[in-house]
C-alpha positions as CSV (number, residue, x, y, z in Angstrom):
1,X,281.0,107.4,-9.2
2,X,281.6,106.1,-12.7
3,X,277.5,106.6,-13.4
4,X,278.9,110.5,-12.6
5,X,281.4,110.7,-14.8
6,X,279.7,109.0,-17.7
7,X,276.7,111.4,-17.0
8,X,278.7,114.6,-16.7
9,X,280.8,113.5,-20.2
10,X,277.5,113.0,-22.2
11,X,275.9,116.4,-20.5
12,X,278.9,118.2,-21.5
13,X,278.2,116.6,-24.9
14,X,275.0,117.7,-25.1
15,X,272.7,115.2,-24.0
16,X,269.6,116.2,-22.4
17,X,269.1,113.1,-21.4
18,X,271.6,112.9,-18.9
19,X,271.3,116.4,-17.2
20,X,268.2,114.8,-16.7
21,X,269.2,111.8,-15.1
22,X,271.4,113.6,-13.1
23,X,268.3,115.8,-11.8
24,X,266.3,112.7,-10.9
25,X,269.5,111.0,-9.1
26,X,270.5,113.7,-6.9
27,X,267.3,116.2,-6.4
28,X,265.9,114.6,-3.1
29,X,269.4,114.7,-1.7
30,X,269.9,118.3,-2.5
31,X,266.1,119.6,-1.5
32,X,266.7,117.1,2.0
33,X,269.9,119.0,2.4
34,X,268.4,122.9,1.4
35,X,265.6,122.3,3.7
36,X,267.6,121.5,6.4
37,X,269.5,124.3,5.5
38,X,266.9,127.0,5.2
39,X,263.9,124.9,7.0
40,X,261.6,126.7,4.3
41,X,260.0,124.1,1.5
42,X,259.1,126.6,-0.8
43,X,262.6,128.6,-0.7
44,X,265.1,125.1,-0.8
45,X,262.9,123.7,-3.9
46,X,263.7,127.6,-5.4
47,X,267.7,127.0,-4.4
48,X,267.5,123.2,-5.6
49,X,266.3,124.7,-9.0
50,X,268.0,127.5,-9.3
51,X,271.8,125.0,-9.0
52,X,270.5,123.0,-12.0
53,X,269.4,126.0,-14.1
54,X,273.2,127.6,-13.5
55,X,274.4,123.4,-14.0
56,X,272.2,123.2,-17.2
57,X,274.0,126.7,-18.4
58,X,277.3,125.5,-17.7
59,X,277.3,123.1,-20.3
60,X,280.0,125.0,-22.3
61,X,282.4,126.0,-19.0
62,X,285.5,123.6,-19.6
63,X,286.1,123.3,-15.3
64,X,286.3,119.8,-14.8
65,X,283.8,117.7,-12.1
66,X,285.7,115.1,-9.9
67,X,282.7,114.3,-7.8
68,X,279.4,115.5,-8.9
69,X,277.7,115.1,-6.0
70,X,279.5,117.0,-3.9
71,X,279.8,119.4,-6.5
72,X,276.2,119.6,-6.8
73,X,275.5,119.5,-2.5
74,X,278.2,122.8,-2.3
75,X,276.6,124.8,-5.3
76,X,272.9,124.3,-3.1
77,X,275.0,125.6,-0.2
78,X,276.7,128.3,-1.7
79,X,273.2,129.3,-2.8
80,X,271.4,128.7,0.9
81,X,273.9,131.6,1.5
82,X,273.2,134.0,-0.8
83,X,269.5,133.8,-0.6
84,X,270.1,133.9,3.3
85,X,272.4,137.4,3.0
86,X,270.1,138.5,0.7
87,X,266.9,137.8,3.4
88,X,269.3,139.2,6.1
89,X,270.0,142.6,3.8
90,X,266.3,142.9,3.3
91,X,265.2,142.3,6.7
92,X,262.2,139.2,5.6
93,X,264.2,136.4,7.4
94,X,261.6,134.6,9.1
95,X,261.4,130.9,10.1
96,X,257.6,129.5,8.9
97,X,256.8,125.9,9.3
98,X,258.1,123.7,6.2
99,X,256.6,120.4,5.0
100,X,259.2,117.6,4.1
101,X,259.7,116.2,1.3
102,X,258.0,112.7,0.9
103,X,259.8,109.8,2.0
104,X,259.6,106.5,0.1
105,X,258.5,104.8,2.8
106,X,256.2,101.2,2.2
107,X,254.3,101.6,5.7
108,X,251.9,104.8,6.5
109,X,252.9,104.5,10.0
110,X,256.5,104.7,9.9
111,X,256.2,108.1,8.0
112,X,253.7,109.6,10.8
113,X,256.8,108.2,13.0
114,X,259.6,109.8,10.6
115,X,257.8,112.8,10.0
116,X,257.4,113.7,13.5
117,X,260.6,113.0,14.2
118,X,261.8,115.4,11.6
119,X,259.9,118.2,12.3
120,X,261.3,117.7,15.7
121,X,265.0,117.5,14.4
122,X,263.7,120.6,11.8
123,X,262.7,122.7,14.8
124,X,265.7,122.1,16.5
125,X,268.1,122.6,13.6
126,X,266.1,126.3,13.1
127,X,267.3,127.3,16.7
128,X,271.4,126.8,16.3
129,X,273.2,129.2,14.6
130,X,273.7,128.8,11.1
131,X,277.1,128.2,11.0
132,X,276.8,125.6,13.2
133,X,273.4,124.4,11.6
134,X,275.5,124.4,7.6
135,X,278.8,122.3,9.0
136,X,276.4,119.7,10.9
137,X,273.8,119.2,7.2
138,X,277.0,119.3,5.0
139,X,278.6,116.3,7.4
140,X,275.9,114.6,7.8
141,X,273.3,114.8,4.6
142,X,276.2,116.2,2.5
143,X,278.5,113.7,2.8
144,X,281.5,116.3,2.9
145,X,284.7,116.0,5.3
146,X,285.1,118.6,8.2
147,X,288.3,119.3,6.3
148,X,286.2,119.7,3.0
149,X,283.6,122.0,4.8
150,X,286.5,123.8,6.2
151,X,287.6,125.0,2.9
152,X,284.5,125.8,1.7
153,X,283.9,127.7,4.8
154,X,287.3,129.5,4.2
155,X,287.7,128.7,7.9
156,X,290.4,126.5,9.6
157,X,289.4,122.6,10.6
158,X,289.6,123.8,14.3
159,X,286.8,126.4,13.5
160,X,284.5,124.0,12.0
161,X,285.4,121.3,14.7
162,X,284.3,123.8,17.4
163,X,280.8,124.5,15.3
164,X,279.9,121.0,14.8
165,X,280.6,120.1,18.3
166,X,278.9,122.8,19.9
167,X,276.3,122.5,17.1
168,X,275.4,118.8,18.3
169,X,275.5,119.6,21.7
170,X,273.0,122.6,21.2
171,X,270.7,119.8,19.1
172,X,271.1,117.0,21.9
173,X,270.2,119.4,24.6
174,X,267.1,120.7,22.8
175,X,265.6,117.4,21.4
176,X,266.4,116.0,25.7
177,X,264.3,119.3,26.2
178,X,261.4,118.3,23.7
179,X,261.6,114.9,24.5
180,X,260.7,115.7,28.3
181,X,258.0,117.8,27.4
């Protein structure tokens, strides 16, 4: 947290060597959370980039950051959501098979394990609504409170309560489903 706001003070300064830092500290979490999000490679690496161009351009805005990361996780939902109205406007939603990101992970055989295992959770993610499917990724890869998601959301807690319950329920009952097959 201090790292942040040392980081954020010497990017507002003008140092490109901390929006950089920034980038390398927090892009896996924000392309891990955009691909569960929009369960599209291609598109959540164009929303991950996208956040830093408009972060890079903010340099001069004088708001003030209390927690970059979660600053950084809700702008790469807020633009999961646009991109998905704009698909929904344009009729070209379509779900296609994404790759994951590479894990760091020291033995070959625990990634075929992981990445199994995500494509599972992926492909059972892609079937919940995506209401459900945003408050369950910004709880659990985001890091933000059902209170915090709430206002975001512009919902009230009980509404996003409701949608990450149902939401896990609808994932345990499809991966019992998967697993039996």
């Amino acid at each position: 947290m201090l790292e942040d706001k040392v980081l954020v003070r010497k990017f507002k300064s003008g140092d490109p060597a901390a929006l950089e830092r920034i980038y390398e500290k927090y892009k896996n979490d924000l392309l891990s959370l955009a691909v569960s999000l929009m369960n599209d490679i291609t598109a959540a690496e164009d929303a991950v980039h996208d956040v830093f161009v408009n972060f890079a351009q903010s340099v001069a805005k004088p708001y003030r950051i209390r927690n970059l990361r979660k600053y950084l996780m809700t702008s790469v939902a807020n633009r999961v959501r646009s991109q998905q109205r704009y698909m929904q406007r344009h009729r070209t939603a379509g779900i296609e098979n994404s790759e994951f990101p590479s894990r760091n992970l020291s033995r070959p055989e625990r990634w075929l394990i992981l990445n199994e295992d995500l494509k599972l959770l992926d492909r059972a993610l892609a079937q919940i609504p995506y209401e459900q499917r945003e408050v369950i990724t910004l709880y659990m890869q985001g890091g933000m409170s059902l209170r915090e998601i709430a206002r975001f959301q512009n919902e009230s807690a009980n509404t996003v309560i409701g949608r990450y319950r149902y939401g896990l329920n609808k994932l345990r009952s499809l991966l019992d489903s998967e697993v039996e097959k």
